[in-house]
mmCIF file of the C-alpha atoms, coordinates in Angstrom:
data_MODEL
# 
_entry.id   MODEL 
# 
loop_
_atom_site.group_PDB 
_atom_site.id 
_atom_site.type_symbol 
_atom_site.label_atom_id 
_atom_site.label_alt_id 
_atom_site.label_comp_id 
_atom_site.label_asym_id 
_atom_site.label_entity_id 
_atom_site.label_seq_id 
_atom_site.pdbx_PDB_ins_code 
_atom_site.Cartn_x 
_atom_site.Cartn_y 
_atom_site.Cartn_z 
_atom_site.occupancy 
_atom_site.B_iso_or_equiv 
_atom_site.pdbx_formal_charge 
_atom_site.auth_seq_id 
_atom_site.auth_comp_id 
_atom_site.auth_asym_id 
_atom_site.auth_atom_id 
_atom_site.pdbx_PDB_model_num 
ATOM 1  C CA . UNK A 1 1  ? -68.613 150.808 210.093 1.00 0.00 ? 1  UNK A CA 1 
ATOM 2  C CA . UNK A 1 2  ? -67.215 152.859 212.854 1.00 0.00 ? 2  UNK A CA 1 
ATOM 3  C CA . UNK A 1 3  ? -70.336 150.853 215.628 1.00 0.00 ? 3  UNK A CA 1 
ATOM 4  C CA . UNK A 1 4  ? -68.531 147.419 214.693 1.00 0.00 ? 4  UNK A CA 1 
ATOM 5  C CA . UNK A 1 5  ? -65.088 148.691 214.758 1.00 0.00 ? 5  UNK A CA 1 
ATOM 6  C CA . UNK A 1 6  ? -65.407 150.242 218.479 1.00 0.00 ? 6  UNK A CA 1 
ATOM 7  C CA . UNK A 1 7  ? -66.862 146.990 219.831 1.00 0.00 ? 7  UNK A CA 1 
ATOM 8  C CA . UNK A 1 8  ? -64.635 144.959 217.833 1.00 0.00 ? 8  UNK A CA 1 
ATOM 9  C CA . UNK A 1 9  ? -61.513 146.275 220.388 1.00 0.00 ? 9  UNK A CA 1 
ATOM 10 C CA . UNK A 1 10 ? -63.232 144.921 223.041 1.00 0.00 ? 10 UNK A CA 1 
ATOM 11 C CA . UNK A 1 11 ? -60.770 141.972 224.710 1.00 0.00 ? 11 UNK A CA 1 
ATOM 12 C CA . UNK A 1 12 ? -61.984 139.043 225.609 1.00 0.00 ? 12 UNK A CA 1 
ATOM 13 C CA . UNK A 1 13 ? -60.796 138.869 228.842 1.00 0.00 ? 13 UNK A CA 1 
ATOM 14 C CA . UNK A 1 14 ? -62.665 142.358 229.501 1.00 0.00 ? 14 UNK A CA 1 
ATOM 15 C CA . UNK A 1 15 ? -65.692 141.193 228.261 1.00 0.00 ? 15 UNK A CA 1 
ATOM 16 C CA . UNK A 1 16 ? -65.233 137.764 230.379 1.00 0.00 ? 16 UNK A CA 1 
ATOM 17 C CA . UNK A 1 17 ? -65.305 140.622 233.457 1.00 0.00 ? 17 UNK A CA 1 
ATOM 18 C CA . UNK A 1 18 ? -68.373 141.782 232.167 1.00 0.00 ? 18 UNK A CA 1 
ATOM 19 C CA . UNK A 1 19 ? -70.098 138.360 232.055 1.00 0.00 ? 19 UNK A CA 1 
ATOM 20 C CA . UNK A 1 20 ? -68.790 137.705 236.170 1.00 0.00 ? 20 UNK A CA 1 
ATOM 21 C CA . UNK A 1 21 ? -71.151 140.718 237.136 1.00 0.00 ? 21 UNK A CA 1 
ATOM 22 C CA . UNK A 1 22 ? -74.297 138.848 236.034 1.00 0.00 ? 22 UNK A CA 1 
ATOM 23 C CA . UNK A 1 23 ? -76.400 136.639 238.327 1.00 0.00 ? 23 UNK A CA 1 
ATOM 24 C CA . UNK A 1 24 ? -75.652 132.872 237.811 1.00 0.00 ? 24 UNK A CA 1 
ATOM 25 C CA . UNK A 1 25 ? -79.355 132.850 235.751 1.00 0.00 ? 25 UNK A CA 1 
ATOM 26 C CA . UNK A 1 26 ? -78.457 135.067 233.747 1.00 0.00 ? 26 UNK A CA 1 
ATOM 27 C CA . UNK A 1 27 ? -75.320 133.673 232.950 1.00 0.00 ? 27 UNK A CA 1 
ATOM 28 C CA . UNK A 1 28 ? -77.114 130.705 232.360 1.00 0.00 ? 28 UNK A CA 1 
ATOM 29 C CA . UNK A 1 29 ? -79.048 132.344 229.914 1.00 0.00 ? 29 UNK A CA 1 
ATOM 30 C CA . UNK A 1 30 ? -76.587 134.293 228.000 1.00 0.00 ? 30 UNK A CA 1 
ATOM 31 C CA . UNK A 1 31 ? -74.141 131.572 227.471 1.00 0.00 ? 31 UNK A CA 1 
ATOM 32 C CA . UNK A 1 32 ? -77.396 129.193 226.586 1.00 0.00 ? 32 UNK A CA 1 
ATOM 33 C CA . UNK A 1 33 ? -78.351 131.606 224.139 1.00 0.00 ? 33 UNK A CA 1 
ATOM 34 C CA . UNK A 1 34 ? -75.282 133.111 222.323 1.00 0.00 ? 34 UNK A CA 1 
ATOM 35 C CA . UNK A 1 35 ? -72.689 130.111 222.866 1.00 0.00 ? 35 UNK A CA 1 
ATOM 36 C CA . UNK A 1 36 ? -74.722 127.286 222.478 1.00 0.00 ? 36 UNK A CA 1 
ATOM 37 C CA . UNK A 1 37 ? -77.799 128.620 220.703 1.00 0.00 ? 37 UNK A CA 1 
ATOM 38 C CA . UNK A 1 38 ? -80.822 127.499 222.219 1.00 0.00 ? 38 UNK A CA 1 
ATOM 39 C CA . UNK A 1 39 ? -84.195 128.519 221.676 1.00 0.00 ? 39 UNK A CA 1 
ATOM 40 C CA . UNK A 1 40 ? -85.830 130.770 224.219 1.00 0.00 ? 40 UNK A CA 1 
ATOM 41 C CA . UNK A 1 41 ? -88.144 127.689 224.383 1.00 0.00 ? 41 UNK A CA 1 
ATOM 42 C CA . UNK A 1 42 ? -85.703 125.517 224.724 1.00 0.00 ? 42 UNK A CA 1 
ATOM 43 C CA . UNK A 1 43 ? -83.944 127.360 227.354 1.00 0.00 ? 43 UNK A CA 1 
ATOM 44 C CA . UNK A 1 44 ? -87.368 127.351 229.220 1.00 0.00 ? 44 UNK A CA 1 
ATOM 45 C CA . UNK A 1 45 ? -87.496 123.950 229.298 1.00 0.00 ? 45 UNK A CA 1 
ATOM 46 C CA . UNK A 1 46 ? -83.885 123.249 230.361 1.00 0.00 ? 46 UNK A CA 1 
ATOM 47 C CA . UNK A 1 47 ? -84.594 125.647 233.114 1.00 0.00 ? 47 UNK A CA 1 
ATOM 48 C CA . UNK A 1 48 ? -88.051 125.403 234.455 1.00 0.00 ? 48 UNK A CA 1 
ATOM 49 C CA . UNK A 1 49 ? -88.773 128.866 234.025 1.00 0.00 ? 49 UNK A CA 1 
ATOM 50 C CA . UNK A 1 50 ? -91.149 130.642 231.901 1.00 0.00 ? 50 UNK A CA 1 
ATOM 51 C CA . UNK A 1 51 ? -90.081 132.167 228.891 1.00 0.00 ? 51 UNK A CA 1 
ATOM 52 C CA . UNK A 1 52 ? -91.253 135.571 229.711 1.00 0.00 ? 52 UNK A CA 1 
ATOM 53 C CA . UNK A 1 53 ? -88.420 134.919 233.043 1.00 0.00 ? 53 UNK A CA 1 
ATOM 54 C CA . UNK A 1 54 ? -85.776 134.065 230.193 1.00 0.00 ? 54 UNK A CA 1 
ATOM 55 C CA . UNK A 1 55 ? -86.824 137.495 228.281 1.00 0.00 ? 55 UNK A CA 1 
ATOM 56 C CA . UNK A 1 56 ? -86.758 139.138 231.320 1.00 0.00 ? 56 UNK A CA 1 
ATOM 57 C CA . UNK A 1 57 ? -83.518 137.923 232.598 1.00 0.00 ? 57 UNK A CA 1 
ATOM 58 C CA . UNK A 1 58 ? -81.671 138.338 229.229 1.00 0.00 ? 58 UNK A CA 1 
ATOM 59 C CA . UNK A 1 59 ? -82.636 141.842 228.822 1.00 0.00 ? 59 UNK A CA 1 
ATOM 60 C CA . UNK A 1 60 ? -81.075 142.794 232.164 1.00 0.00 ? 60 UNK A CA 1 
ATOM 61 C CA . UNK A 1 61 ? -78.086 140.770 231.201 1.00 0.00 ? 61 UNK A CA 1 
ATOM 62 C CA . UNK A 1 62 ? -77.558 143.003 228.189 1.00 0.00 ? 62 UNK A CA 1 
ATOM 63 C CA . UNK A 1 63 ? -78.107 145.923 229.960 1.00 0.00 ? 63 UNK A CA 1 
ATOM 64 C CA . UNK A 1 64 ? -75.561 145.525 231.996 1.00 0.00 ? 64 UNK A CA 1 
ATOM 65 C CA . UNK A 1 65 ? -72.906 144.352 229.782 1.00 0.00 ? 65 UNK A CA 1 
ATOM 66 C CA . UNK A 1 66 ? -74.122 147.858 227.416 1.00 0.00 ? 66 UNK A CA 1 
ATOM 67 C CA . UNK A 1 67 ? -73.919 149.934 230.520 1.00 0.00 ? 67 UNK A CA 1 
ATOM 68 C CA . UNK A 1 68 ? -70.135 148.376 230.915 1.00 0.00 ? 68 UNK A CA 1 
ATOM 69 C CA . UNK A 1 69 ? -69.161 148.614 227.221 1.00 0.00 ? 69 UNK A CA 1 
ATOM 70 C CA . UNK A 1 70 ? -70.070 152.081 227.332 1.00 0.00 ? 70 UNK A CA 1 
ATOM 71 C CA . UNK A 1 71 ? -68.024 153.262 230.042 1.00 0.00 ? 71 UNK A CA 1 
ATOM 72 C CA . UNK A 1 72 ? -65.114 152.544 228.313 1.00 0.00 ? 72 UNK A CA 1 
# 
């Protein structure tokens, strides 16, 4: 699986640099997501936003933690 091995070498400290270049929302998001695994709904909640903001929010996240994963 040569797509989990090339991500796998990823440090954690790099990624951690990754993370810093997101907005505080969508840091918020992220780490409510993927650490502690809330529900988009439950994220919506916690943050008095709409869900479709959460969706929005995550997807640029990602796509700025792809765009830096890439580059290396």
């Amino acid at each position: 699986m040569p797509y989990y091995d090339y991500y796998q070498e990823i440090e954690l400290d790099t990624f951690y640099s990754y993370i810093t270049k997101l907005t505080n929302m969508q840091k918020k998001i992220i780490i409510g997501l993927f650490v502690y695994g809330y529900t988009i709904s439950e994220l919506s909640k916690i943050l008095n936003i709409s869900r479709q903001a959460i969706n929005q929010n995550k997807l640029r996240a990602l796509r700025i933690i792809k765009q830096k994963v890439d580059k290396l």
